[in-house]
N, C-alpha and C positions, 0 to 999 in steps of 0.2 A: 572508447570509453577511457582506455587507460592515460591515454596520450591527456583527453580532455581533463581527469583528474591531475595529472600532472600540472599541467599548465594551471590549476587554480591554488595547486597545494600553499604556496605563498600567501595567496590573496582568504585562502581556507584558516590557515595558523593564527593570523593579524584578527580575524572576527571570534576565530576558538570554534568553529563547526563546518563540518563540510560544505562545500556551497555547489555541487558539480556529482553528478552520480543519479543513478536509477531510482533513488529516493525523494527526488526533483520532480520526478514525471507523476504527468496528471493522469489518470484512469477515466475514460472515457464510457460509461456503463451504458447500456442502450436497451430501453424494453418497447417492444413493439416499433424499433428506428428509431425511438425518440430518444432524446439522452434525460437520463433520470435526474441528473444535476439543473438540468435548465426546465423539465416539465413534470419532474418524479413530485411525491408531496414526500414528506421530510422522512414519513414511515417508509415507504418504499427504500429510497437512499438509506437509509439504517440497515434493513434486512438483508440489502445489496450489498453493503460492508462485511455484516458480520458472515453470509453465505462466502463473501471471498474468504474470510477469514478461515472459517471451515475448510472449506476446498482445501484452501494452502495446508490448513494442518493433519487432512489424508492425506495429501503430498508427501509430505513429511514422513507418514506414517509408513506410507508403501515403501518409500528408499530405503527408509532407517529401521522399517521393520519395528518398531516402537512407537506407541501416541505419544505427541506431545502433549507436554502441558499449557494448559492457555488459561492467563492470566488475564483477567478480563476486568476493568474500572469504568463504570458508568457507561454501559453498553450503551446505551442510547442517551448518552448525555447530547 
């Protein structure tokens, strides 16, 4: 990863935003094998966001021993 950021950092500065990083990768969500992207209806993929989003912020919680705060704008926009 590091090497891969390096090699874009150039090409990252000239656009003004990172182009190269784990912020790039797609999430592949699967219920019942299917992927919820290609056969979920739109509710599903929303609830399936925001449960990561949860998850991540007990993550959080357990390392750092403090809840996050979660800033949330148009959850289901």
């Amino acid at each position: 990863m590091r090497h891969a950021m390096e090699e874009s950092a150039a090409k990252d500065e000239a656009v003004g935003y990172t182009t190269t990083g784990p912020h790039t990768d797609d999430v592949d969500l699967r219920l019942g094998g299917r992927s919820l992207r290609r056969y979920g209806s739109l509710g599903q993929q929303q609830l399936s966001a925001m449960f990561l989003k949860l998850a991540q912020a007990e993550l959080v919680r357990t390392i750092v021993g403090a809840a996050p705060v979660l800033l949330v704008d148009e959850m289901f926009a």
